[in-house]
N, C-alpha and C positions, 0 to 999 in steps of 0.2 A: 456876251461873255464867252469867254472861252474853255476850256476843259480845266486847266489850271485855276482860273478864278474863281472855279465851282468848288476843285478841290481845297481852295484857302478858306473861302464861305461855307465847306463843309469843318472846319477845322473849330470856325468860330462861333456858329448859329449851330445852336441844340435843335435837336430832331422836335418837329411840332411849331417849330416859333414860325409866326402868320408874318408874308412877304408881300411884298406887292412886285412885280415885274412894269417895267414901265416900258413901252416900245420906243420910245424917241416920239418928236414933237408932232406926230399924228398919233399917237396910241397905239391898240390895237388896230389900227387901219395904215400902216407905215409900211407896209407892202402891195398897197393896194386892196381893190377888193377881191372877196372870192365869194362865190357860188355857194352859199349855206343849202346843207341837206340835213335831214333829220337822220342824228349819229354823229355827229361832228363835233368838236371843243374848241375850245380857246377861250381869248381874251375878245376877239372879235364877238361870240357869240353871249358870252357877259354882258359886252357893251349893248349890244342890240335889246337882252334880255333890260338891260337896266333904262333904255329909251322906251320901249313898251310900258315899259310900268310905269312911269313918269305919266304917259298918255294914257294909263288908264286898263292897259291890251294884257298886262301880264301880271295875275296877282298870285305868281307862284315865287317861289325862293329862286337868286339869283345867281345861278351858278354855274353859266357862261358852259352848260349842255344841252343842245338840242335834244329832244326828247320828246315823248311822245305827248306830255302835255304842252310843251309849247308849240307843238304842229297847231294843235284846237286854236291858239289865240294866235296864231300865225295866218290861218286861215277866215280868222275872221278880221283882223284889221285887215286883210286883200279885199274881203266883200264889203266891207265900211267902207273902204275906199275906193272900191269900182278899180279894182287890178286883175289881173289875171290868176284864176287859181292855181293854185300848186302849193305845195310843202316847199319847195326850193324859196330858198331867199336871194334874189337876182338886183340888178344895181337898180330896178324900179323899186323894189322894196326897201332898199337904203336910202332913196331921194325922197320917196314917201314918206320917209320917218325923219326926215332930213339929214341925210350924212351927206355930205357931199366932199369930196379931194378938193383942195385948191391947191397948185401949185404955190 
């Protein structure tokens, strides 16, 4: 979107009404991946929150923020799964959850 298309969509959509943003035909991952650190947002961090839970790893609310409780279930799918520790979420931890790019 651009700045003008915000301000027509400001013009039409009252303050509060729930949106979705959609990245094009990767999602949240249509830039690639990046380096999750606890502190970080997005849609990226949504999606991973909403692949944990599916598996069982995240039974907090789903609100695509890194934070301090999901370091704990970040940390423990790395040790269920025999990864290396860290708080950082690196492209092992996306292939383990199965994200993978495909051209």
């Amino acid at each position: 979107m651009r700045n003008n298309d915000v301000e027509e969509l400001y013009k039409i959509v009252k303050t509060g009404t729930p949106v979705t943003i959609w990245g094009g035909i990767f999602g949240p991952f249509g830039n690639g991946f990046r380096i999750l650190k606890p502190g970080y947002r997005g849609s990226d961090v949504y999606e991973l929150q909403k692949r944990m839970k599916r598996l069982g790893y995240y039974p907090l609310y789903i609100d695509g923020i890194y934070g301090d409780g999901m370091k704990r279930y970040v940390i423990k799918f790395r040790k269920d799964r025999g990864l290396r520790i860290t708080h950082n979420i690196d492209y092992e931890f996306y292939k383990t959850l199965g994200i993978e790019l495909i051209e």
